[in-house]
N, C-alpha and C positions, 0 to 999 in steps of 0.2 A: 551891637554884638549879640544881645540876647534873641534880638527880634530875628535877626541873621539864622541864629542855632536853631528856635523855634521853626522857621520857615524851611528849615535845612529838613528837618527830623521829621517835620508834616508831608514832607514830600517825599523822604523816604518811605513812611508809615504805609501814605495813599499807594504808592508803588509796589511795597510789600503786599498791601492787602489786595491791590490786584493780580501778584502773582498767587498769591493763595487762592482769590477764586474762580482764576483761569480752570478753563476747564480742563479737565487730564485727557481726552482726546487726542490724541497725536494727529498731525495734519494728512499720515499718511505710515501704514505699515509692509514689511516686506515680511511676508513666508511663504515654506517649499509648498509646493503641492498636495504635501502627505500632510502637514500641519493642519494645512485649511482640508483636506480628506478629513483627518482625524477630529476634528472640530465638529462639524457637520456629522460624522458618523455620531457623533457624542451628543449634541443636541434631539437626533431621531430615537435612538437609544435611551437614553433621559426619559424620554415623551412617552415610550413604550413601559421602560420599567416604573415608574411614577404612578401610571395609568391603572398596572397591574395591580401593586402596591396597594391602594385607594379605591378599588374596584369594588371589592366587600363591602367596603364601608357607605357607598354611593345614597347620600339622602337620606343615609338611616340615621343622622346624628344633625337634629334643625334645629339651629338655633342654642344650640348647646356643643360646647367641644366633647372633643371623644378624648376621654379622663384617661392618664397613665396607666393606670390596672386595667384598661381597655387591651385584651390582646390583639394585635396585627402580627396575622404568620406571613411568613416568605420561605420557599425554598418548597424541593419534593418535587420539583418538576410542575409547580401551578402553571408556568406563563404559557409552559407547554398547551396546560388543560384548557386555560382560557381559550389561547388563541385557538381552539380547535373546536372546542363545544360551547365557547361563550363569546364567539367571533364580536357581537355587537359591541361587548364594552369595549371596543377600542374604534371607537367612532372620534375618537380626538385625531386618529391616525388616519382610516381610509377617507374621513371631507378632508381634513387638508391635501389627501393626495387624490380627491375628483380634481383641484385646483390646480396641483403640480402634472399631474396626466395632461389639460388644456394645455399650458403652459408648454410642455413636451411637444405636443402635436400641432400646436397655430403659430408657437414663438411665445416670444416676451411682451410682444404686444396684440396679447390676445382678445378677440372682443368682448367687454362686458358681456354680451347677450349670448355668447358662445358659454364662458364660464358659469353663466345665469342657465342652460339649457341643462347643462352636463350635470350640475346641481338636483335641478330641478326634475331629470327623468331619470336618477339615479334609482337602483333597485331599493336602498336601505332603507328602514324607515327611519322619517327625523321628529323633530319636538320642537314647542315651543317658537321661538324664530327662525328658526332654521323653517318648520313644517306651516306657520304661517306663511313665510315667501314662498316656500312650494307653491302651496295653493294661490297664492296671487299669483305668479309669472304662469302658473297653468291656465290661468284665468283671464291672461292680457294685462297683468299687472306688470310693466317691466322695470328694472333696476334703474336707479335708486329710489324710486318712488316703493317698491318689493319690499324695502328694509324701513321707512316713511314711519313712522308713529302712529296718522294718521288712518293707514293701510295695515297696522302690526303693531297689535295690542305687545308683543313679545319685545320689540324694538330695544329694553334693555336690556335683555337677556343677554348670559353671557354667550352665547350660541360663534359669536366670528370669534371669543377671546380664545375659546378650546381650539379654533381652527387655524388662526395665524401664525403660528411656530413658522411655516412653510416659509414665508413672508420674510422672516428675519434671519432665516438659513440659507434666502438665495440673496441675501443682500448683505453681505459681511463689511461691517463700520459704515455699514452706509445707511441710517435708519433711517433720513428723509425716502430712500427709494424705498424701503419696506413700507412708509407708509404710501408712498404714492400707490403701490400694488394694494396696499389695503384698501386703500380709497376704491377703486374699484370692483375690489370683492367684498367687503366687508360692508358695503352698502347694500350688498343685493339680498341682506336679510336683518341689518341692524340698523342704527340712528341712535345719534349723542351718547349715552357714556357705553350703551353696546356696541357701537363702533369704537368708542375707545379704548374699551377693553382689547381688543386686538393690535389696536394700533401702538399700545404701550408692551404687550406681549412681543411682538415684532421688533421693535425697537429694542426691548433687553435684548431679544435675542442676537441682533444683529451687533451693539455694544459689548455683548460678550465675546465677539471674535478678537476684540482689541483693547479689550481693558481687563485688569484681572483681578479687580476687587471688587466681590457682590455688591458694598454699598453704594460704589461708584456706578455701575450699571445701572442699579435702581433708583438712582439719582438725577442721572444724567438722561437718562429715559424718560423720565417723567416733563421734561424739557417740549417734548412734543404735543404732550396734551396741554389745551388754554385755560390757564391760571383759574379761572372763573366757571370752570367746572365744577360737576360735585362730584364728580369722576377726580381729578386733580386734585382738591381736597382732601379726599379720603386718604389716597396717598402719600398724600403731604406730611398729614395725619400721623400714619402707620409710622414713616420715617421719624419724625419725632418723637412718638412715644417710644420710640424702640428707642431713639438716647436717654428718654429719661429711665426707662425701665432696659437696661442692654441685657439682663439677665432672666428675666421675666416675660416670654412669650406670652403667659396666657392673661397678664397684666393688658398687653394691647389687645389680644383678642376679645377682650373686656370691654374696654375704651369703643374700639370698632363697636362691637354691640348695640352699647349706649348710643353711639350716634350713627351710625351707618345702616342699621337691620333692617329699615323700611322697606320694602319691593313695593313700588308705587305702579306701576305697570303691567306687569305679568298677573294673567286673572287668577294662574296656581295662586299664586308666592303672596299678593294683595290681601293684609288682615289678620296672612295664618304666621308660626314661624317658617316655612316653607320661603328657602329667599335664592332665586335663579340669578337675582339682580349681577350684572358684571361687575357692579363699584365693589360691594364687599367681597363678593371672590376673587375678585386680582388681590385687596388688600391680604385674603388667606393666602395668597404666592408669594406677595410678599411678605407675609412675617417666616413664612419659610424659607425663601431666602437669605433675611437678616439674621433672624437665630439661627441658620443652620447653620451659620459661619463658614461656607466653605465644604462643610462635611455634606457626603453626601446622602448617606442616609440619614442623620439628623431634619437634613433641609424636604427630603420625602417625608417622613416621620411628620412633623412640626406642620406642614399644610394640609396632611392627610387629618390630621386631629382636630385642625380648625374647623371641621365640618362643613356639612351643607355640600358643594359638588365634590368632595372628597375626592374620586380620581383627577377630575380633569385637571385641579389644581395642582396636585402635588407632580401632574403630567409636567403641566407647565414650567414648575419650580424645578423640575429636575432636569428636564428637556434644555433652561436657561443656564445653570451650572453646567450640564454636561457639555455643551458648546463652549463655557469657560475653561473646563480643565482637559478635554476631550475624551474620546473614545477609553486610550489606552488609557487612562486616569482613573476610569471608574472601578472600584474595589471587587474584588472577582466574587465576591458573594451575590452580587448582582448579574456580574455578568453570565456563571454555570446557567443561569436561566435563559437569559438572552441568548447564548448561542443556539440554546435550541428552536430556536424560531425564527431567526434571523433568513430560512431559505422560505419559508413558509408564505404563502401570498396572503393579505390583508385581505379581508374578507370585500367581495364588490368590486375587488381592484384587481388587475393582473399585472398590481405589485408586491414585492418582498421587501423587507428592511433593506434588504444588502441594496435591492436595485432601487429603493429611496437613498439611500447613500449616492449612489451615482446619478439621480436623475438632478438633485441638488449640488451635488459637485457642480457638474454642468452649468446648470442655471447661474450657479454663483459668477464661475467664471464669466459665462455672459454680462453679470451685470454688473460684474469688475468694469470690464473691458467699455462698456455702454456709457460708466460713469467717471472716465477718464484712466483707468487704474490700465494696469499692465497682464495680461490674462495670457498673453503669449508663451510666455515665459517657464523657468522654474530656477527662483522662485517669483509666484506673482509681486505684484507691488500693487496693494490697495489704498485709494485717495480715499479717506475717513471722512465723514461729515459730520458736522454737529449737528444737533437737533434743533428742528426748526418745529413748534406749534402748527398745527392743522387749526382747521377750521372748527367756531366754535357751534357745535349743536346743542339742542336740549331738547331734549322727548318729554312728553305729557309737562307741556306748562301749565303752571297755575290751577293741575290735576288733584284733588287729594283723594285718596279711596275714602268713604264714610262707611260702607255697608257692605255686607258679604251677605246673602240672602238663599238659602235654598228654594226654589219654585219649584222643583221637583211636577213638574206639568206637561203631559204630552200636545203636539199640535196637533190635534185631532177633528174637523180640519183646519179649526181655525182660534185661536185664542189671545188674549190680550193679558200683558203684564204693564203694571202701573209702577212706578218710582217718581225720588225726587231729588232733583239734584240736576249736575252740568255733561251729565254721558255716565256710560256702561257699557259691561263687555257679560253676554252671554254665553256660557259654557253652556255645551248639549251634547248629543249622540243621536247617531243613525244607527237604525237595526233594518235587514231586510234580508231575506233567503237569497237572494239574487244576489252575489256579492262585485257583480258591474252596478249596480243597480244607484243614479243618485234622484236622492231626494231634491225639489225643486221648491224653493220654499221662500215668497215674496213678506219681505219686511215693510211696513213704513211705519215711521215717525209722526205721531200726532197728527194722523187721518193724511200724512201729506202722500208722495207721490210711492210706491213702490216698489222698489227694487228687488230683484231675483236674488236670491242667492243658491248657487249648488252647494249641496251637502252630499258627497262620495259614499258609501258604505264603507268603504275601505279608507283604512286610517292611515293610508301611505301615502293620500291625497287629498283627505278632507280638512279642513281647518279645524285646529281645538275648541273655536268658540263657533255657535251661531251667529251672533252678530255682532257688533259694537258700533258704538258711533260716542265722539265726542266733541266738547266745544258747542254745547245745546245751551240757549237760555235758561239760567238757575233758574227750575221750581218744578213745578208737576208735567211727568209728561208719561205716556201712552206708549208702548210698542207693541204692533199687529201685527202679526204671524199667521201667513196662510199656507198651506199644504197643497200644492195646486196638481200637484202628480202621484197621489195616494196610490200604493199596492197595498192587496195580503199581506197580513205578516208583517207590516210594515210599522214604523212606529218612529219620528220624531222627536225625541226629549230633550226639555228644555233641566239644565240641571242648578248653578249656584248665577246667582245675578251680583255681581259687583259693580257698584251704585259710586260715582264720581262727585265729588262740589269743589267750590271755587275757593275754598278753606279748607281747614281742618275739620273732624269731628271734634265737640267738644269733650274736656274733660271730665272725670268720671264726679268731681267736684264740683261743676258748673250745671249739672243736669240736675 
């Protein structure tokens, strides 16, 4: 009898505690038209006010949050001012829409190399991984090898995470397709967790069409990226500290700190507090997220002060909510701004907010319809997906920065820098009257063979570093630098050398 009641109550337990952690994904959602309109209008909107918001603050706060008594203004007509005389800070808006423009013009299955052109011969100037791929795919570098590690010292940069909103706004409950679309965009300038930064942004986004509680989103989203990331971690991370600290944002942003602050890749961010890295920037969306609770200026607030990319994140965190509660939801202290920009075309583009609303309406429906859902209709029916893990990457293996070096040395026309260690990425600049004018400037490694590399005058198409290479035999090694195409006036500088080993540097106690 007892063995009966036990076995009885074991089975119900097992049963219960499966239904508890079934996922809350619904198999399949129905709304009108104007729902998923106003969803989408809410997610673009988000992304702009966010943007705005966090704009000032942009980099000016590394490595340290930006303290309460820190004022951030809003209102007086800023969003106006921006978008009019400070068009570039909303580069979270016009890449994602070179993406959605292809996307318009080829279909849903537009080519890699189409989206990789339109990228790449765009007027704007870019940074970082983004301006890295430029310069390879100008170069005969083409996607995904463009985003490669081994090609793109930037590769963790957060550069596709600011740009994927697009991704998870034409993909509603459907985040395996947001990431399938990432997969091929988010490759043509990033690798391992700077593709996952987009890939988990995408994913909120898309979960927020059909679930409507932040923590669940930021839960269930995380589903995609694989366990054994340090991307996944981090996040993991966030999520938990946040229960044991629910009150106490800047408790995790602490935590983060301590173990997440490294940028092991990026030659800026390697050494200094300077950190582009994607892992701990998604983590600043999400602590704004979780402590926003819902609200939506708290949830801008609370990412903007995490610091370090201050707009794009709180772009991001607000961009994700506003898809959760939509358009009309958002509080009109936000919105007197927004209206007024909303006809205004995004700088680069010959688009507006409004007609980003409709060009993603569209799209969505398509990829209703593509992935079984009802697009016909009003109101649609969307078949929901649960999150399936992507493929597992990792950028600079077995990488550690040791040294940040000024060389401060021009190639004049020929010079050599010594180090020691497993690789390095040189940071330099071109100067010349001529502003066509590129420098032509043959690298090799330890007397071996060669290599050309162009260096542009113009910074809308030269790479950030002179050169890099890694994955070299640990211990001493040579880099020669020739000038093979000197002008007047002309000049080469080599500027900070960031020095790679197959460890750590040692402790400040071990030397």
């Amino acid at each position: 009898m007892n063995r009966l009641f036990l076995l009885t109550f074991a089975v119900w337990v097992m049963g219960f505690s499966g239904c508890a952690s079934r996922s809350p994904i619904p198999e399949q959602v129905t709304m009108t038209r104007s729902e998923l309109m106003d969803k989408i209008k809410g997610g673009w909107a988000g992304q702009a006010l966010g943007c705005t918001y966090g704009g000032p603050t942009e980099f000016k706060f590394r490595g340290t949050m930006i303290q309460d008594y820190v004022p951030i203004g809003w209102g007086d007509g800023r969003m106006k001012n921006l978008f009019v005389n400070a068009p570039g800070l909303y580069d979270d808006l016009y890449m994602d829409l070179t993406f959605v423009e292809v996307f318009e013009r080829l279909g849903l299955d537009a080519p890699v190399d189409s989206l990789a052109w339109a990228f790449a011969t765009a007027e704007y100037v870019l940074w970082h991984a983004n301006q890295a791929a430029r310069y390879n795919i100008l170069h005969g570098i083409r996607p995904p090898q463009s985003g490669h590690w081994l090609n793109n010292p930037h590769a963790d940069d957060l550069d596709y995470q600011i740009e994927a909103d697009y991704a998870g706004l034409m993909s509603p409950g459907m985040p395996n397709a947001a990431s399938e679309i990432s997969d091929r965009v988010g490759h043509i300038m990033t690798y391992g967790d700077g593709w996952y930064g987009g890939v988990y942004v995408g994913a909120m986004y898309s979960l927020a069409f059909v679930l409507d509680d932040v923590e669940q989103v930021v839960t269930e989203a995380l589903k995609t990226i694989p366990p054994q990331s340090r991307f996944y971690q981090c996040i993991r991370d966030v999520i938990r500290w946040h229960e044991e600290y629910p009150d106490d944002w800047k408790q995790t942003w602490f935590e983060c700190e301590r173990k997440y602050s490294e940028d092991i890749g990026c030659p800026d961010g390697a050494l200094v507090p300077y950190n582009i890295d994607a892992v701990i920037n998604s983590a600043y969306i999400v602590i704004g997220l979780l402590y926003g609770e819902g609200d939506f200026f708290k949830t801008i607030d609370i990412s903007t002060r995490c610091g370090q990319d201050s707009d794009c994140n709180p772009a991001s965190a607000a961009g994700i909510l506003g898809t959760m509660i939509g358009y009309s939801a958002i509080p009109e202290m936000w919105m007197r701004e927004l209206r007024e920009v909303e006809d205004i075309r995004l700088a680069y583009t010959q688009v507006s907010l409004n007609d980003a609303y409709r060009l993603s309406f569209e799209h969505a429906l398509e990829v209703i319809g593509a992935h079984g859902g009802d697009s016909q209709g009003d109101p649609v029916v969307i078949r929901c997906q649960h999150p399936e893990a992507v493929r597992y990457e990792k950028s600079f293996e077995g990488m550690y920065p040791v040294l940040r070096r000024n060389v401060n040395r021009f190639v004049a026309p020929r010079t050599t820098i010594d180090f020691e260690g497993t690789g390095f990425a040189l940071r330099g600049s071109v100067k010349a009257a001529d502003e066509d004018y590129e420098a032509l400037v043959e690298v090799s490694i330890d007397g071996g063979a060669p290599r050309t590399v162009g260096l542009p005058v113009s910074m809308a198409r030269r790479s950030q570093e002179i050169c890099w290479q890694y994955q070299l035999p640990n211990g001493k090694h040579t880099i020669t630098l020739e000038w093979v195409n000197p002008v007047e006036r002309g000049e080469v500088h080599c500027g900070e050398l960031i020095v790679y080993s197959d460890k750590p540097a040692r402790k400040a106690n071990e030397i």
